[in-house]
VEXDOLO-76111 format. One record per residue (C-alpha): x, y, z; residue number from 0; residue in one letter. Coordinates in steps of 0.5 Angstrom, whole numbers, plus 500, padded with zeros to 3 digits. Example, Ala and Ser with C-alpha at 12.3 -4.5 7.8 and 13.67 -1.06 7.14 Angstrom:
% VEXDOLO-76111
+-----+-----+-----+-----+------+
|   u |   v |   w | seq | type |
+-----+-----+-----+-----+------+
| 525 | 491 | 516 |   0 |    A |
| 527 | 498 | 514 |   1 |    S |
+-----+-----+-----+-----+------+
This chain:
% VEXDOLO-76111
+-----+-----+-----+-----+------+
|   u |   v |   w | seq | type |
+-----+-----+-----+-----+------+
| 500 | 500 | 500 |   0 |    X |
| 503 | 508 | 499 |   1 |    X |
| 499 | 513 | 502 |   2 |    X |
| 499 | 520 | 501 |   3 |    X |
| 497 | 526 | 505 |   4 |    X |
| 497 | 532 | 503 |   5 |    X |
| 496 | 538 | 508 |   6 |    X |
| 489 | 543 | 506 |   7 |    X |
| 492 | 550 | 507 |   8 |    X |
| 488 | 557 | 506 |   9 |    X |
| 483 | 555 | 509 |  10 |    X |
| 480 | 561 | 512 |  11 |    X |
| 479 | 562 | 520 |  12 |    X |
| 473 | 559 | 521 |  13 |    X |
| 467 | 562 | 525 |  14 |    X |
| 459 | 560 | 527 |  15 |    X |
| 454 | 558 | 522 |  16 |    X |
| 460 | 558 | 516 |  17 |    X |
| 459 | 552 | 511 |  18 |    X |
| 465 | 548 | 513 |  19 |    X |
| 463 | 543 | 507 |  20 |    X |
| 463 | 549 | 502 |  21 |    X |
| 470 | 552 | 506 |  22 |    X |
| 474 | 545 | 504 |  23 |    X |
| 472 | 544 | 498 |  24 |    X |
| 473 | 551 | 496 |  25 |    X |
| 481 | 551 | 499 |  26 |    X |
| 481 | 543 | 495 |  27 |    X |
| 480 | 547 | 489 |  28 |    X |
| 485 | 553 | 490 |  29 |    X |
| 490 | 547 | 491 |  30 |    X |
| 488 | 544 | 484 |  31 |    X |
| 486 | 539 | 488 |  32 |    X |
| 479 | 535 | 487 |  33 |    X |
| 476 | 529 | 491 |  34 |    X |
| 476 | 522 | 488 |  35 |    X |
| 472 | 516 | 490 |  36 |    X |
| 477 | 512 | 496 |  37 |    X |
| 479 | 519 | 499 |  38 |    X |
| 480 | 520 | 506 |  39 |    X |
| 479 | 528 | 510 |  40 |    X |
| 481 | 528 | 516 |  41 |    X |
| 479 | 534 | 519 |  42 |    X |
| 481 | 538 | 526 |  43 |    X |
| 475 | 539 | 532 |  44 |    X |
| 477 | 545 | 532 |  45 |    X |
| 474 | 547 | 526 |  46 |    X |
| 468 | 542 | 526 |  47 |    X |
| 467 | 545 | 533 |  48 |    X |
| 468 | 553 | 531 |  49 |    X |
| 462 | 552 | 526 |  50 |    X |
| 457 | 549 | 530 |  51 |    X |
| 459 | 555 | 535 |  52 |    X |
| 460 | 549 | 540 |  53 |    X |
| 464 | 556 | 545 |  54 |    X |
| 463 | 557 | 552 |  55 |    X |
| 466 | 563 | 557 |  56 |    X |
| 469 | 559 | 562 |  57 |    X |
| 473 | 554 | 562 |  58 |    X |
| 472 | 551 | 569 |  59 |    X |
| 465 | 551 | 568 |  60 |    X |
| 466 | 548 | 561 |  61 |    X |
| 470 | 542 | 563 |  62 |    X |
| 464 | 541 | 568 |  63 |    X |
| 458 | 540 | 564 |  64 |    X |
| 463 | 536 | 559 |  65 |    X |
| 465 | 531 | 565 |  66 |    X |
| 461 | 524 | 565 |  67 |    X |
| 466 | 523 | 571 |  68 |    X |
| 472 | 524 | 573 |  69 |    X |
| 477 | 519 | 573 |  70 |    X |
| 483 | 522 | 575 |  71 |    X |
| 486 | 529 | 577 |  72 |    X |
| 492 | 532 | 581 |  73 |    X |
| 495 | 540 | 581 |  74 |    X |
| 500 | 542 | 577 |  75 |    X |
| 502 | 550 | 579 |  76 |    X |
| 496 | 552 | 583 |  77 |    X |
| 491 | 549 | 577 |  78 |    X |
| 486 | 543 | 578 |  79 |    X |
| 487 | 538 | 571 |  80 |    X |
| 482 | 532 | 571 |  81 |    X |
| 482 | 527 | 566 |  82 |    X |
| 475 | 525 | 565 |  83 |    X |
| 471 | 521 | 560 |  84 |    X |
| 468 | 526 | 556 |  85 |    X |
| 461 | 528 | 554 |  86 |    X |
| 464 | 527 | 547 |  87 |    X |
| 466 | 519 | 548 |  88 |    X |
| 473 | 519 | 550 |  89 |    X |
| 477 | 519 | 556 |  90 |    X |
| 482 | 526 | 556 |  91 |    X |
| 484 | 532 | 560 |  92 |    X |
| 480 | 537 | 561 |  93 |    X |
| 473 | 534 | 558 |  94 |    X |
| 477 | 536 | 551 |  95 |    X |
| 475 | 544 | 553 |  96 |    X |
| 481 | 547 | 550 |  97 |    X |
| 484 | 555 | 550 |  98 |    X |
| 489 | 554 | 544 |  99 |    X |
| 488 | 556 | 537 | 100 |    X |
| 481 | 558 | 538 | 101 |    X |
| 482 | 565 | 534 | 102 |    X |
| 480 | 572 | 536 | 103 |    X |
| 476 | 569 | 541 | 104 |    X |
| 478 | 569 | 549 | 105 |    X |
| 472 | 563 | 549 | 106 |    X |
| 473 | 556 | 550 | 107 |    X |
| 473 | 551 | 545 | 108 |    X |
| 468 | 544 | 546 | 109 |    X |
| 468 | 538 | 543 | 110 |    X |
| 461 | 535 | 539 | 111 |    X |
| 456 | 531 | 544 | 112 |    X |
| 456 | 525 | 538 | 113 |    X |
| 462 | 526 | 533 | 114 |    X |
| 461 | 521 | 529 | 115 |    X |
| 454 | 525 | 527 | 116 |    X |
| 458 | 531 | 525 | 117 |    X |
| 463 | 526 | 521 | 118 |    X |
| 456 | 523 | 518 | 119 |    X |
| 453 | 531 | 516 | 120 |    X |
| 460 | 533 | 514 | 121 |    X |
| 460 | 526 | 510 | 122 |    X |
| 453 | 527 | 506 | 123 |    X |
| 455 | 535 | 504 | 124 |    X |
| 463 | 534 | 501 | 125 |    X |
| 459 | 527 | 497 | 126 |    X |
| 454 | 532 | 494 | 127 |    X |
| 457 | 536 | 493 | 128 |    X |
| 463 | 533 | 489 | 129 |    X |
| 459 | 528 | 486 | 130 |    X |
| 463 | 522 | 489 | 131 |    X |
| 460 | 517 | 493 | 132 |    X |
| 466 | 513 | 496 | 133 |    X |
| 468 | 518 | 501 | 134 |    X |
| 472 | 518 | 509 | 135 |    X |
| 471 | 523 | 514 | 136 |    X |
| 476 | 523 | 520 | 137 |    X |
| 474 | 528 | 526 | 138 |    X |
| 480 | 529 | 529 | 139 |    X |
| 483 | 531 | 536 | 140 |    X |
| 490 | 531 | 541 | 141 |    X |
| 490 | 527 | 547 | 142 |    X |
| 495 | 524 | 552 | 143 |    X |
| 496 | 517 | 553 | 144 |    X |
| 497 | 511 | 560 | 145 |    X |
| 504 | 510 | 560 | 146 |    X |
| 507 | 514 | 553 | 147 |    X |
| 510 | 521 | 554 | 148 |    X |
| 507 | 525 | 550 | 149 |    X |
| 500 | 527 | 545 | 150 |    X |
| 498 | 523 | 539 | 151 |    X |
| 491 | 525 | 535 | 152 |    X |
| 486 | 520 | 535 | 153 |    X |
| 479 | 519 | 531 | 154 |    X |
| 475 | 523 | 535 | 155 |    X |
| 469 | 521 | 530 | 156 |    X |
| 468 | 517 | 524 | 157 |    X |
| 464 | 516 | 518 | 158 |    X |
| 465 | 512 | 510 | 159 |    X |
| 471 | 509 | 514 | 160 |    X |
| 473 | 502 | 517 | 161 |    X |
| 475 | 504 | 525 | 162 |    X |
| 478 | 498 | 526 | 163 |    X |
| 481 | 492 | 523 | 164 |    X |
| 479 | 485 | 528 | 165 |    X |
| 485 | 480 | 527 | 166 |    X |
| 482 | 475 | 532 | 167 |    X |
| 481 | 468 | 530 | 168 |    X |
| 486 | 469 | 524 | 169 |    X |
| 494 | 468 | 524 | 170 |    X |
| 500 | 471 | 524 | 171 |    X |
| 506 | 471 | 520 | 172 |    X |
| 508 | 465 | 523 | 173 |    X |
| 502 | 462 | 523 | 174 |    X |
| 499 | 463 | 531 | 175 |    X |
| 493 | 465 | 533 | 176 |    X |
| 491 | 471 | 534 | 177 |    X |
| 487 | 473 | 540 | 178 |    X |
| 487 | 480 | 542 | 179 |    X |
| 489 | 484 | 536 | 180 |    X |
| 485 | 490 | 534 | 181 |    X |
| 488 | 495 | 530 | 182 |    X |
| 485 | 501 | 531 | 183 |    X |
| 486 | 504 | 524 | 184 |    X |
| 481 | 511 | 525 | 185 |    X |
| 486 | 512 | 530 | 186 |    X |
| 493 | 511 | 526 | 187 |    X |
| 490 | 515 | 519 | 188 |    X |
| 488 | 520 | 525 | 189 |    X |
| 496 | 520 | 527 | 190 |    X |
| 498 | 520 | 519 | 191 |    X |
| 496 | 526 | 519 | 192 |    X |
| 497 | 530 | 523 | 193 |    X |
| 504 | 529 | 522 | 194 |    X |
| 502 | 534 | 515 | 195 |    X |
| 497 | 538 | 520 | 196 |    X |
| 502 | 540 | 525 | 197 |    X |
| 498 | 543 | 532 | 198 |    X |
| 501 | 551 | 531 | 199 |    X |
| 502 | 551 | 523 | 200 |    X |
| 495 | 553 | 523 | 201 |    X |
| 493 | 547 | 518 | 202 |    X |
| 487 | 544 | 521 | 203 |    X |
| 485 | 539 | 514 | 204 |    X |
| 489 | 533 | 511 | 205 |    X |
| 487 | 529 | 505 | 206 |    X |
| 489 | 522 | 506 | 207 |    X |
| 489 | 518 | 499 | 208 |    X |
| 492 | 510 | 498 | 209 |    X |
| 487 | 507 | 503 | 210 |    X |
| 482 | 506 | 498 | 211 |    X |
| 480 | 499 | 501 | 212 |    X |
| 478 | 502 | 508 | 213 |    X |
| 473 | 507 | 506 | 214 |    X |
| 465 | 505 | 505 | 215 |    X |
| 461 | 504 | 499 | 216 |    X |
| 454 | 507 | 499 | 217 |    X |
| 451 | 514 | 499 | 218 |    X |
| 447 | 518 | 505 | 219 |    X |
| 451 | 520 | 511 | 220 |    X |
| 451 | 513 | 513 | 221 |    X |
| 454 | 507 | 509 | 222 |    X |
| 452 | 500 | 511 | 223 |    X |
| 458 | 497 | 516 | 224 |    X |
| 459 | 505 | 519 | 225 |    X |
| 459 | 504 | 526 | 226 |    X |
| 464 | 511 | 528 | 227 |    X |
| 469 | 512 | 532 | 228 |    X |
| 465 | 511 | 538 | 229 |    X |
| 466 | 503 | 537 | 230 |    X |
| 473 | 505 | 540 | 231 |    X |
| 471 | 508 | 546 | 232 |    X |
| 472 | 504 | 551 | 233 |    X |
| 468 | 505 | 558 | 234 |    X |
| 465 | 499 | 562 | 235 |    X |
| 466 | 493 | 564 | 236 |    X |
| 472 | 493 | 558 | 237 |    X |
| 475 | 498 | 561 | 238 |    X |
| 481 | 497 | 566 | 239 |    X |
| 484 | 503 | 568 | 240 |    X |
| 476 | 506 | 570 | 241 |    X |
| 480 | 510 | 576 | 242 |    X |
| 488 | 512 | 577 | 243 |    X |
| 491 | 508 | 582 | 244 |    X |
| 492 | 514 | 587 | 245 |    X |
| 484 | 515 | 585 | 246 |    X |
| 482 | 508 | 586 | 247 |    X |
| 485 | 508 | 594 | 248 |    X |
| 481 | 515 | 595 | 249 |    X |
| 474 | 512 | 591 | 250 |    X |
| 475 | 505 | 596 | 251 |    X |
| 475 | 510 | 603 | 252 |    X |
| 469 | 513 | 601 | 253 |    X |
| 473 | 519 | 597 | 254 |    X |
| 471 | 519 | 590 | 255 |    X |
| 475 | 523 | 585 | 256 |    X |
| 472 | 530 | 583 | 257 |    X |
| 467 | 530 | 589 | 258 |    X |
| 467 | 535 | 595 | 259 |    X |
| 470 | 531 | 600 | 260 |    X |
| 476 | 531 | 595 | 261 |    X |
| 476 | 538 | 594 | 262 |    X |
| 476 | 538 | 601 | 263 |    X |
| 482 | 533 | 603 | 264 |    X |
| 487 | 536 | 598 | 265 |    X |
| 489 | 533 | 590 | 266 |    X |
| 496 | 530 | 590 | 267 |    X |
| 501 | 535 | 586 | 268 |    X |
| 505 | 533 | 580 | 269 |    X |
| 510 | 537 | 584 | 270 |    X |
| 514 | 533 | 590 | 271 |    X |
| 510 | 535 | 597 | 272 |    X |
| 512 | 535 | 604 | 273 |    X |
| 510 | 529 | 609 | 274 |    X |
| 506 | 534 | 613 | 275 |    X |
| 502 | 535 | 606 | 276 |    X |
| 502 | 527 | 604 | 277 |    X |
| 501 | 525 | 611 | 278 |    X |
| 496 | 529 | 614 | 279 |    X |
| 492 | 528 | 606 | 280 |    X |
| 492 | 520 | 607 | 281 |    X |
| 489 | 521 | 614 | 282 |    X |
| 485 | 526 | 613 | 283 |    X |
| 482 | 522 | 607 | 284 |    X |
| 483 | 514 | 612 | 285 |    X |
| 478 | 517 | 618 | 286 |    X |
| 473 | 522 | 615 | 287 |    X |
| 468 | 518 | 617 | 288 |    X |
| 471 | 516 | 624 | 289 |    X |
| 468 | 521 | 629 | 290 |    X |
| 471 | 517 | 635 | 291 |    X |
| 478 | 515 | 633 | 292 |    X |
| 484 | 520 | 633 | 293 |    X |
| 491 | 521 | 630 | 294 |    X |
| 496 | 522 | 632 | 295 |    X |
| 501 | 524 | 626 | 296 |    X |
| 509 | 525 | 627 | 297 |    X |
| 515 | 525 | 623 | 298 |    X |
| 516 | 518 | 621 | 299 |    X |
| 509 | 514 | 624 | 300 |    X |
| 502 | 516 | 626 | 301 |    X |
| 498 | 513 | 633 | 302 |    X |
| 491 | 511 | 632 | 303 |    X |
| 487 | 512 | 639 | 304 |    X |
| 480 | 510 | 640 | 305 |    X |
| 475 | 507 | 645 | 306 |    X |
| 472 | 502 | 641 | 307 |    X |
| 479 | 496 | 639 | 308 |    X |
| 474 | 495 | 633 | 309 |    X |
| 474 | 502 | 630 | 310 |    X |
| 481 | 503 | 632 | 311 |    X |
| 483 | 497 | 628 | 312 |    X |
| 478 | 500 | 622 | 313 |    X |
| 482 | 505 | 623 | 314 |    X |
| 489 | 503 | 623 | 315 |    X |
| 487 | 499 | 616 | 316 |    X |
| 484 | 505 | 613 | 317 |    X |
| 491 | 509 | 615 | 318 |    X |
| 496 | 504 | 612 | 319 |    X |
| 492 | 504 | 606 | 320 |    X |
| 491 | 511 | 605 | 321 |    X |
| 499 | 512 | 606 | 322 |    X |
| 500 | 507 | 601 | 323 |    X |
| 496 | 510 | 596 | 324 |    X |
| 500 | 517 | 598 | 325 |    X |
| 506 | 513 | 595 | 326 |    X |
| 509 | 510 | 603 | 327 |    X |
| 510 | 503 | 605 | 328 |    X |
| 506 | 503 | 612 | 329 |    X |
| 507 | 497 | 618 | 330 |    X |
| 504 | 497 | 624 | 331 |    X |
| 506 | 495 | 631 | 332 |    X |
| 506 | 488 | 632 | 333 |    X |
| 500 | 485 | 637 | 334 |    X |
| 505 | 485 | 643 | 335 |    X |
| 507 | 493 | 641 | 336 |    X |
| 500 | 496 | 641 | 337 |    X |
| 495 | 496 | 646 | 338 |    X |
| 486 | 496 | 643 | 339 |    X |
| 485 | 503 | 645 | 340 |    X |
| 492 | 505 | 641 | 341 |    X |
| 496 | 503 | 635 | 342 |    X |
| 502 | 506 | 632 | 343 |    X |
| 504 | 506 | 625 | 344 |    X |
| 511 | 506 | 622 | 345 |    X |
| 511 | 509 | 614 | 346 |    X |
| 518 | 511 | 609 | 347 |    X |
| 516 | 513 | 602 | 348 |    X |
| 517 | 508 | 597 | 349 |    X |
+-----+-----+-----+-----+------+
């Protein structure tokens, strides 16, 4: 296969109400170039985004009304970043509200609630009016990824494209089954072009030709075999990493991610923090919901006293956990050491 991708200039900058369809086809043409049946355009949210007047003033109150939930957050310099899934489908900073390259306006920018329908819409439009019926159209957008440095774009939307190619049950070059292998094709096109897109060249299209065998028959807004980029999304039961670790830990003493408790209580910093910080927090989080146990915190142990042996012992696993989750290995005072109105507890970080 040889692909080409060919980076759209000139497009001019895109407001409310524009006729996105008609700006593309008119920056193609002063190219020289024409839609061809097979084609590929993979298009920036932001421009979809500006068209369809998806702004909001504030950014804070933006990245609430897109959060679904909240899956993980810290503090960088002073500021709340939450990684969320997203009213758009994915999981991502911020809910996908995004500040950059948003023209003149100091508003927010917003992702569609359904982006595969604005890639169906956008679809049906360039199809008609090109006169071609073999047509894919990528919404594309910029996230991070678990475990890689760095952002790659993805398909945020799709429409008259494969998503994904299902290798299960086939082979391999050497003849094994293959048991888990689903390439995300929308996602790796996504990438392909935004290598010629660039994220401050002000380029916001790509055409993508060479991938013909991927790109749906049929005219309408939704060929037969079109499931979207949604498919991709994965939340649920499938979903193995629905909390970041630190989150699971709060989420199970009762604290979860986003709430008022964990506002309250304090969110990790990105930024190394004092023991008299990460230690109080951990405790704090431990025994919220303890009225009649105390805790003693000193430099390198905490003591946990009480009435009630039971809620004291409670309150102990609730601690050594808690300290885990801030990143200290916790030991408690073998049974000879502690007493049931008191317990000490040794921590070193990890």
């Amino acid at each position: 296969m040889t692909l080409t991708v060919i980076p759209v200039t000139g497009l001019p900058e895109v407001a409310a109400g524009d006729d996105l369809a008609d700006l593309l086809l008119s920056a193609l043409s002063r190219l020289g170039l024409t839609l061809a049946d097979g084609d590929v355009l993979v298009v920036s949210s932001k421009v979809a985004s500006k068209a369809a007047g998806l702004t909001a003033p504030d950014r804070e109150a933006a990245i609430v009304a897109e959060t679904v939930r909240v899956v993980a957050e810290r503090r960088t310099d002073g500021r709340l970043t939450q990684v969320v899934e997203s009213a758009a489908g994915p999981v991502m900073a911020a809910a996908g509200v995004d500040a950059s390259n948003t023209g003149r306006s100091e508003h927010v920018l917003l992702l569609p609630h359904d982006p595969d329908a604005v890639c169906r819409a956008l679809r049906a439009a360039l199809t008609a009016g090109s006169g071609i019926t073999r047509l894919g159209v990528v919404l594309s957008d910029t996230a991070g990824r678990p475990w890689r440095t760095g952002q790659v774009d993805f398909a945020l939307g799709a429409a008259g494209i494969v998503v994904a190619d299902d290798l299960r049950g086939g082979v391999d070059a050497d003849g094994r089954e293959l048991g888990v292998t689903v390439r995300a094709l929308a996602d790796e096109v996504a990438s392909a072009a935004d290598l010629v897109k660039g994220k401050a060249d002000g380029v916001p299209v790509a055409l993508v030709r060479g991938l013909d065998a991927l790109v749906l028959d049929g005219a309408g807004d939704q060929p037969a075999g079109d499931v979207g980029a949604r498919s991709l999304v994965r939340t649920g039961p499938g979903d193995w990493f629905a909390l970041g670790h630190v989150e699971a830990v709060r989420a199970a003493l009762g604290v979860e991610p986003g709430s008022v408790l964990a506002s309250r209580f304090g969110v990790m910093d990105v930024a190394p923090e004092p023991p008299s910080v990460t230690v109080g927090r951990a405790v704090a989080v431990a025994v919220h919901d303890l009225e009649r146990v105390g805790v003693d915190v000193g430099d390198d142990h905490v003591v946990v006293t009480g009435p009630d042996p039971v809620e004291v012992g409670m309150a102990t696993a609730r601690v050594a956990v808690a300290l885990w989750g801030e990143g200290y290995d916790a030991r408690v005072a073998p049974p000879a050491e502690r007493t049931p109105e008191s317990v000490r507890i040794t921590f070193s970080r990890r």
